[in-house]
N, C-alpha and C positions, 0 to 999 in steps of 0.2 A: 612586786615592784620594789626594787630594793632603799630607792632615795630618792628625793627631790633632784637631787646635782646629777643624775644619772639622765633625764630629760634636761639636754638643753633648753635655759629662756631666751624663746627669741621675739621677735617684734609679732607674729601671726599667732591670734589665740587659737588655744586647743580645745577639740571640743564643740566644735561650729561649723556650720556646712558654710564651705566657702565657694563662690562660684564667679569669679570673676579676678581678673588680677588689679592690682591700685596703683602701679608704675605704668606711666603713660608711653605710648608708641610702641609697644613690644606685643607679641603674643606667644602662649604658652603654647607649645602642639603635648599632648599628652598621648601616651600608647598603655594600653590596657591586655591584662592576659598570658601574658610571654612570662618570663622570653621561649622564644620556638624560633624556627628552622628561617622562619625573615626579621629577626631582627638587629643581625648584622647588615643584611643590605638597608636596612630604614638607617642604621648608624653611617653607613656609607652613603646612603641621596643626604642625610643631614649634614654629614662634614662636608661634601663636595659642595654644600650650602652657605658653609660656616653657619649652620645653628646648631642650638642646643633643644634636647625635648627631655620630658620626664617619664621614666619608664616606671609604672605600677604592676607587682608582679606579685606572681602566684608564686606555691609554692609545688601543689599539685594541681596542674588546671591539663595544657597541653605539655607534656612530655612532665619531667620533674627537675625542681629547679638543679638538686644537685650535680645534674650534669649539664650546665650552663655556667660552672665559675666564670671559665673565660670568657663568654659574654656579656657579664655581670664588670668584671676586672675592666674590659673596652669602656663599656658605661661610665664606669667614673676617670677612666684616666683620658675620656677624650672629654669630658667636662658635663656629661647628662647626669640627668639627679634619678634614682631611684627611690621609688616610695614602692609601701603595700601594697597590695589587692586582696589582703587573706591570704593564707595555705589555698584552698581548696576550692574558692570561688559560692559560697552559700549565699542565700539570705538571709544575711546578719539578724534581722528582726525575728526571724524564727526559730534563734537559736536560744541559750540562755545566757547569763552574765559568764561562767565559767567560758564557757563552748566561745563565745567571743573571742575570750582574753587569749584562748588557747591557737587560735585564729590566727591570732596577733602576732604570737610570742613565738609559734613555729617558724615562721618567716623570718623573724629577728633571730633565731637560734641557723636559719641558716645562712644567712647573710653574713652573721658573724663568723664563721666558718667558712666561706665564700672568699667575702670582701673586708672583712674584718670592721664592717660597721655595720647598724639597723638602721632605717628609716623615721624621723619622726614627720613624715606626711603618710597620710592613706587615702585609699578611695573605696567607698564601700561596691561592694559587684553589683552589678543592675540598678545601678543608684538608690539601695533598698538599704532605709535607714527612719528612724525615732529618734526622738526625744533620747530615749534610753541606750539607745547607741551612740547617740553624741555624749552621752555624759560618760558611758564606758571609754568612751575614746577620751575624752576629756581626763579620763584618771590613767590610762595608760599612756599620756603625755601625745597623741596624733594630733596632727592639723588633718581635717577633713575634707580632703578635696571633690567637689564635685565637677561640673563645668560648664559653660553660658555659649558653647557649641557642640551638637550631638552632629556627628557626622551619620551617625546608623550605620557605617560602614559592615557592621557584621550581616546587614540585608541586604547589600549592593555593592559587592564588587569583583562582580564576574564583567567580562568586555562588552558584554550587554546593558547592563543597568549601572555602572562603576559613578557614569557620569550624575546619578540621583545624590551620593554622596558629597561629590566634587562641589555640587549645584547646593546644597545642605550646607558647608562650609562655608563657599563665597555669602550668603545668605545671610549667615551667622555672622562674620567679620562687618557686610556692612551694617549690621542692627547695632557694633557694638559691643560684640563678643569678644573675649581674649584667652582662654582656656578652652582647648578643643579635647573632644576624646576622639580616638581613631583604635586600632588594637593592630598589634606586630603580628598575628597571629593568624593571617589573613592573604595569601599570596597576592589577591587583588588590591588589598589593603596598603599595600606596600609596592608593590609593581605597576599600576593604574594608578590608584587615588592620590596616594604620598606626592608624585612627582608634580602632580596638579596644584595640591595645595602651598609646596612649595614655591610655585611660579605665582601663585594668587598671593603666598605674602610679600612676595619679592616686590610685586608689581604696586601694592598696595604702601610699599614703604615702610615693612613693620619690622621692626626686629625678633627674629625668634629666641623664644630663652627659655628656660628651665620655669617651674612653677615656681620655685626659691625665690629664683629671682624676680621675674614677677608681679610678686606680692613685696617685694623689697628686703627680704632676710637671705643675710649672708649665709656663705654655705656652709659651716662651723656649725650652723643649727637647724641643719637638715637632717642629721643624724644623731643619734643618741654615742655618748659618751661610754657607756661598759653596759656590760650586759645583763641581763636579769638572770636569776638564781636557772641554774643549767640543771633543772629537774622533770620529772615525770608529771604533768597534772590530772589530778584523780574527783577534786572535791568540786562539789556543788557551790553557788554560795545561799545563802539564807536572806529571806528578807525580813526578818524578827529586828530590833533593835532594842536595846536594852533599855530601863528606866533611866538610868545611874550609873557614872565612871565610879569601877571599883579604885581603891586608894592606892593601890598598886598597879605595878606593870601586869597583866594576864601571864599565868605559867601553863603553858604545856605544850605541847607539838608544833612548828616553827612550818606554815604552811608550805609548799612546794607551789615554786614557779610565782611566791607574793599574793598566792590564797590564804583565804580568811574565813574562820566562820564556818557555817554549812554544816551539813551533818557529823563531820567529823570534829568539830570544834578546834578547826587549826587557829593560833593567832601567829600576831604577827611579832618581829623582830624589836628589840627595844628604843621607843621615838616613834613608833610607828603604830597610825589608826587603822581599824578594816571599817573598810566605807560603806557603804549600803548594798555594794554589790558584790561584796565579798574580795573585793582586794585591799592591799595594804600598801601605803602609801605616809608623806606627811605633809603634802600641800593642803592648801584651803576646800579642794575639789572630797578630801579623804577627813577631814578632822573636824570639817561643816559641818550642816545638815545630814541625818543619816548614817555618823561615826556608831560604829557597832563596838563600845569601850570593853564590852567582858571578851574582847579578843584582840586588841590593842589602844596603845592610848599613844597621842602626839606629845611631844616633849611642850 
C-alpha cells in the first residue's frame, strides 16, 4: 500500500459489511462474476432503462478479465460503477492475510491496465467474510458491499424455475431492500430474470443507480487514485508484534506489492507502519493497534 492519498476519502467507511443503501427512493441492482458473454446485453436492457448497475468482477472466474477491456471501457463510459469480486472468486476467510491482499491487488493491477483505474468497493464471493477480512479490507482502503436482496439467481434461471428469482426480488424490494445481487454470468440471468426486475422497479417508482450512488459518494471516490507498487507477491505476513518502536526508521528490503513483516523481514517504505497483517500503510487502521514497528514506523 503505498499511501493514505492513494485511497480516496469518501463519505462510506472502509472496512464494514454494508448491506443496504441510505439515499432514499433509488435501488442498487448489482451483478456479480463477469464480465462474460451477457453482460453486454444486461448493459443494453439497463440503458434502454436509463439505469445504472454495479458490476463486481473477477479476474479469473468465467473466461479472464484480460480479454474483456472493451466491456470493462462500456462500463464506465455509459455511467456503471465497477467494484471487485477477487481474481479468482475463493473463500476469503480460508485464505491468509497475504493470499487476500493478493486477491485484491491482481484485479486492481488489471483494471489498471484495462481502464486505467481500480475499484474502492468490493464484494467478498459467497458473501464469505470475518471480522479479519473487514479489517483487511479496511487497510486496503475497500468499502464492503454486501446486499439486503439475494435474488439466488445462480439456482433459477432456466424458463422453468427463472420466475423463483423474479419472485425473490419483488419480495425483497417490498421488505425494504435496496441493493440486489443478481450475476451477468448467467444466460437466464440476464434474458428471463433482468427484464422482470426492471419492470418491477419501474413499476415500483424507484430509481436505479450505481451502489456509489446509493449510499451517497460521488463518483471521484469510487476508485483509487494510482496504483499500488506493480510487483511480484511472495511473502507471508507474521502475527508477532514487537514490544517497542525502534528509534529509527527499520532498514532492509522494501516489501513487494506493500508487504510487511513475515518470514522474510520485508519493511515498509519511510512514513510507513506494517499493521498486524502484514501490510504497510499510514492510516489510523496501520499505525493503531497491532503496528508491527521493527518493520515500519508512521511519521
Amino acid at each position: 500500500i503505498t499511501s493514505a492519498s492513494a485511497v480516496p476519502t469518501g463519505t462510506v467507511p472502509v472496512g464494514q459489511a454494508i448491506f443496504k443503501c441510505n439515499v432514499p427512493g433509488v435501488i442498487a441492482l448489482s451483478f456479480d462474476d463477469g464480465p462474460f458473454d451477457y453482460t453486454e446485453k444486461a448493459m443494453d436492457l439497463l440503458k434502454a432503462a436509463g439505469m445504472h448497475g454495479t458490476f463486481f468482477v473477477n479476474g479469473q472466474n468465467y473466461g479472464n478479465i484480460y480479454d474483456r477491456g472493451s466491456t470493462l471501457q462500456r462500463m464506465l463510459r455509459e455511467g456503471h460503477q465497477i467494484g471487485s469480486h477477487t481474481w479468482s472468486h475463493p473463500f476469503l476467510t480460508s485464505l491468509s492475510a497475504a493470499a487476500v491482499q493478493k486477491q485484491m491487488v491482481d484485479v486492481e493491477n488489471a483494471l489498471y491496465t484495462l481502464v486505467g483505474k481500480a475499484p474502492t468497493y468490493m464484494r467478498p464471493p459467497y458473501f464469505d467474510y470475518n471480522q479479519t477480512t473487514l479489517d483487511i479490507m479496511g487497510e486496503l482502503g475497500y468499502k464492503v458491499i454486501i446486499a439486503d436482496i439475494d435474488t439466488r439467481d445462480w439456482a433459477t434461471n432456466n424458463a422453468t424455475n427463472y420466475h423463483t428469482a423474479v419472485n425473490n426480488f419483488r419480495e425483497g424490494v417490498a421488505k425494504g431492500g435496496s441493493i440486489s445481487l443478481m450475476h451477468d454470468v448467467h444466460a437466464g440471468s440476464i434474458n428471463l430474470i433482468l427484464p422482470e426486475v426492471i419492470k418491477i422497479v419501474l413499476d415500483k417508482g424507484l430509481r436505479a443507480v450505481t451502489v456509489g450512488e446509493c449510499l451517497g459518494e460521488v463518483p471521484s471516490k469510487w476508485y483509487r487514485a494510482s496504483p499500488r507498487p506493480q510487483t511480484s507477491f511472495t511473502p507471508q505476513p507474521t502475527s508477532a508484534t514487537s514490544t517497542g518502536p525502534p528509534r529509527t526508521q527499520p532498514t532492509g528490503v522494501v516489501g513487494p506489492d506493500g508487504a510487511c513483516g513475515g518470514t522474510n523481514k520485508y519493511v515498509c517504505g519511510t512514513g510507513f507502519c506494517c499493521s498486524q497483517y502484514g501490510f504497510c500503510g499510514s492510516s489510523d487502521q496501520y499505525c493503531g493497534a497491532g503496528c508491527q514497528p521493527l518493520f515500519g514506523l508512521c511519521n
